[in-house]
C-alpha positions as CSV (number, residue, x, y, z in Angstrom):
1,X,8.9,-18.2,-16.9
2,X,9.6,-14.7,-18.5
3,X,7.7,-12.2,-16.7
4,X,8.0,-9.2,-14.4
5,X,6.1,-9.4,-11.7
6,X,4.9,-6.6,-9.5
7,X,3.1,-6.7,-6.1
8,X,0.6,-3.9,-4.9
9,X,0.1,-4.7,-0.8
10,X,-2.2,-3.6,2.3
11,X,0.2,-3.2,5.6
12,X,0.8,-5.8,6.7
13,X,-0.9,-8.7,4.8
14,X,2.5,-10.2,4.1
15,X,3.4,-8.7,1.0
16,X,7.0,-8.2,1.2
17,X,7.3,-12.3,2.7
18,X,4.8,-13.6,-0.1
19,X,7.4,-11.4,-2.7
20,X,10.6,-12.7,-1.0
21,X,9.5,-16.9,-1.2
22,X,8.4,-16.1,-4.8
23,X,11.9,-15.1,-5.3
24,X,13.2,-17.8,-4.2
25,X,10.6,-20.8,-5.5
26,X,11.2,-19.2,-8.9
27,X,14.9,-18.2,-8.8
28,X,14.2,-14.8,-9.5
29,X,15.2,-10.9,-8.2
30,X,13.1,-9.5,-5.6
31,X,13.6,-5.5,-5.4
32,X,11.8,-3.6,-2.0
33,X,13.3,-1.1,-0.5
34,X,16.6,-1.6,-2.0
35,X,14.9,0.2,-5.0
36,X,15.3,3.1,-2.9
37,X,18.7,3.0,-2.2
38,X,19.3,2.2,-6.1
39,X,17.5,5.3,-6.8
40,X,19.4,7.6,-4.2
41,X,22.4,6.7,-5.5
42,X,22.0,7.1,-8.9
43,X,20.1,10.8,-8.3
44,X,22.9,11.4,-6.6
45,X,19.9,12.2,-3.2
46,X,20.5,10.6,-0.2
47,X,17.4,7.7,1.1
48,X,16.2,10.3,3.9
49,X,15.1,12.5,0.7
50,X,12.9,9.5,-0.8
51,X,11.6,8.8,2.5
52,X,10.2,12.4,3.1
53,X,8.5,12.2,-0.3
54,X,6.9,9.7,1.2
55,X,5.5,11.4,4.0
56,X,3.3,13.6,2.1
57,X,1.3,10.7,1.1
58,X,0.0,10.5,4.8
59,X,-2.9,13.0,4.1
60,X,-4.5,13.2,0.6
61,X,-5.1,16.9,0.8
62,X,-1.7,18.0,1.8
63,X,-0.2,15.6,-0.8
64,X,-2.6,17.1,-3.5
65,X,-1.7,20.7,-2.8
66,X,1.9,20.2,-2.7
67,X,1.9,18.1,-5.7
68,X,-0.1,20.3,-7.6
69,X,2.4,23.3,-6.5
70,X,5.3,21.0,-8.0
71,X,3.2,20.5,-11.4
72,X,3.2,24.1,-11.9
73,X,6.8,24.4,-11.0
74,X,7.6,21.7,-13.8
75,X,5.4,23.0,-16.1
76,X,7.4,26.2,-16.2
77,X,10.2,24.6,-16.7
78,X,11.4,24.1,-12.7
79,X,11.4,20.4,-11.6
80,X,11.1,20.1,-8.0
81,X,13.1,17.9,-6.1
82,X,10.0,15.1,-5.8
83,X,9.1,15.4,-9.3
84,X,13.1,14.3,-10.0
85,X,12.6,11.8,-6.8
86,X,9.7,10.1,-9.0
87,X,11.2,10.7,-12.2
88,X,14.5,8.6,-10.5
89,X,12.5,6.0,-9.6
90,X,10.5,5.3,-12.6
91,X,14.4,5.3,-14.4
92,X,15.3,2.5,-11.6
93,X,12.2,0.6,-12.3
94,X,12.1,0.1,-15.8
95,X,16.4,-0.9,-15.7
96,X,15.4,-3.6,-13.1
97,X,12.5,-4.9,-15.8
98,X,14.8,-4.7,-18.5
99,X,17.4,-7.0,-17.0
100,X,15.2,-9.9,-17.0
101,X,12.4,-11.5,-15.2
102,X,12.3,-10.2,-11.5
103,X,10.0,-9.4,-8.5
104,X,8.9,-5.4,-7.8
105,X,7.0,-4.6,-5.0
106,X,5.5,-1.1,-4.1
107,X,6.5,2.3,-6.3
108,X,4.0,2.5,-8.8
109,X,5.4,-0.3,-10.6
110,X,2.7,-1.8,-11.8
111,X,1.6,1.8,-13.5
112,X,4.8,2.2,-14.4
113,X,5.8,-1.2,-16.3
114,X,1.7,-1.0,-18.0
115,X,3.1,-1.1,-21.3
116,X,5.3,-4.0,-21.3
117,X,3.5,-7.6,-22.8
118,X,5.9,-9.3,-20.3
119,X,4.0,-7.8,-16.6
120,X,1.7,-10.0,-14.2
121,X,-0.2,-7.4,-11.6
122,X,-0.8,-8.8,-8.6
123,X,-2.5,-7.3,-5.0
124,X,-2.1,-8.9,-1.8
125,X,-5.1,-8.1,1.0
126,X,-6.1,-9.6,4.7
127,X,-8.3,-8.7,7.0
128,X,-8.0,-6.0,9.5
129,X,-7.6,-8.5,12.3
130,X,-5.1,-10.8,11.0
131,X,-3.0,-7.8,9.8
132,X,-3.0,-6.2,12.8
133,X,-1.9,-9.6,14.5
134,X,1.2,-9.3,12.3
135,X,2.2,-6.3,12.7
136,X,1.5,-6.4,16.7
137,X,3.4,-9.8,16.3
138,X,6.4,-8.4,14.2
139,X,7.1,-4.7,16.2
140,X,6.2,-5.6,19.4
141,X,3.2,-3.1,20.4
142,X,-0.2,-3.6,20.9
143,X,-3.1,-4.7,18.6
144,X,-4.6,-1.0,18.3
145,X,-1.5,0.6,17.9
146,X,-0.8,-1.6,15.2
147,X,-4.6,-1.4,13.8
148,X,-3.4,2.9,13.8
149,X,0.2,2.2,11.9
150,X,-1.9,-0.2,9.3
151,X,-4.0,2.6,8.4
152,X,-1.3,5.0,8.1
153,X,0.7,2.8,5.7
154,X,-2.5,2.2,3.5
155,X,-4.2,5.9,3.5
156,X,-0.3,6.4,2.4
157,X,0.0,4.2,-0.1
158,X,-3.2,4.4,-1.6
159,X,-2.6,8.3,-1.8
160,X,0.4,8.1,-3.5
161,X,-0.7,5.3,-6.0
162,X,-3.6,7.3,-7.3
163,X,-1.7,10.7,-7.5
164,X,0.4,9.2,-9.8
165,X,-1.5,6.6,-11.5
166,X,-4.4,6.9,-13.7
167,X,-6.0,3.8,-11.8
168,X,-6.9,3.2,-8.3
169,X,-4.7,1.2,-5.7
170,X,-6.5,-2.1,-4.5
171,X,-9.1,-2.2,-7.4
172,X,-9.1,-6.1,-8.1
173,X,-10.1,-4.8,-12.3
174,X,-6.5,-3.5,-12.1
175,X,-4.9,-6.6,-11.3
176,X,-4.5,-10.1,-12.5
177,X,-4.6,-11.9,-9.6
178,X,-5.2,-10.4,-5.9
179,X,-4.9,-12.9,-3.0
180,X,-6.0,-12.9,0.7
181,X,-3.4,-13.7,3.1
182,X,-5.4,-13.7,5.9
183,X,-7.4,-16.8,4.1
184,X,-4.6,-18.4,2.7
185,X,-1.6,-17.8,4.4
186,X,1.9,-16.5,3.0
187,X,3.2,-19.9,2.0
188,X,0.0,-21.2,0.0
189,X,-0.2,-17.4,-1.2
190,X,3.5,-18.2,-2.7
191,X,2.6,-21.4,-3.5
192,X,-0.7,-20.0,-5.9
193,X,1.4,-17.0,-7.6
194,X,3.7,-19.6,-8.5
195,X,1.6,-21.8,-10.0
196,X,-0.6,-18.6,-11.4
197,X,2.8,-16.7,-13.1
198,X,4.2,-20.7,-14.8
199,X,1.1,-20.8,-16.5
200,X,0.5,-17.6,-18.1
């Protein structure tokens, strides 16, 4: 097995777990949000700074308008501080891939790492219900507070992917193999991207 793999996820459909016991059925790195810290410290930004960047994502508008402002900044010749946040992070990503075979999740990764011969896509999805039964499970609030943090996370997520990419986050056309949790569970889900990545 030579390939990078990345991992686009819904909130809490298991996507980090499904990612971690890949890593460790095929002996292989697994990069989350340690990617963020490798990218603060070589931008010399602390994690707090990556993390705001985030926040924008929340709402698509606001994330639009103060992108777009950004874009005219860099296009004159100013980079703003999230265009060199990306920019970072993009740097990080494609090190990791050169290294050898390894796990991404999140980050645009899968835009990012498009060109390379060597990359296997993959989307993990569940149903509202058994998400929400996760995240409930794993933070300790109740099912609709969880059902308001899960779509948070995905408007965020899904804003930020299609900013910066030219396709859209969660399109199954994107990806070569997306997987239900919710159906399947996170050890079978392993247990298929496994056997899906040693045969391609």
């Amino acid at each position: 097995m030579n390939h990078v793999i990345t991992i686009g996820r819904q909130h809490g459909s298991g996507g980090k777990e499904i990612g971690e016991l890949v890593s460790k059925q095929l002996g292989i790195p697994f990069y989350d949000n340690a990617l963020i810290q490798l990218a603060a410290e070589k931008s010399g930004f602390s994690e707090e700074h990556f993390r705001d960047y985030d926040k924008y994502a929340n709402n698509s508008f606001l994330y639009s308008l103060v992108r777009g402002f950004q874009y005219h900044q860099s296009a004159t010749g100013v980079w703003s501080l999230e265009d060199k946040i990306y920019a970072t992070q993009s740097k990080v990503i494609r090190e990791l891939a050169d290294k050898g075979p390894c796990i991404i999740i999140g980050r645009c990764a899968d835009y990012i790492l498009a060109d390379r011969p060597d990359l296997v896509k993959l989307f993990i999805y569940g149903s509202i219900e058994s998400r929400a039964e996760r995240v409930a499970e794993r933070e300790g609030i109740t099912k609709e507070k969880a059902i308001e943090k899960i779509k948070s996370a995905d408007k965020r997520r899904q804003n930020y992917y299609n900013y910066h990419a030219d396709t859209k986050w969660g399109d199954a056309q994107h990806y070569n193999l997306c997987i239900d949790s919710s159906f399947c569970g996170v050890e079978k889900a392993a247990s298929i991207i496994c056997d899906f990545v040693n045969k391609v």
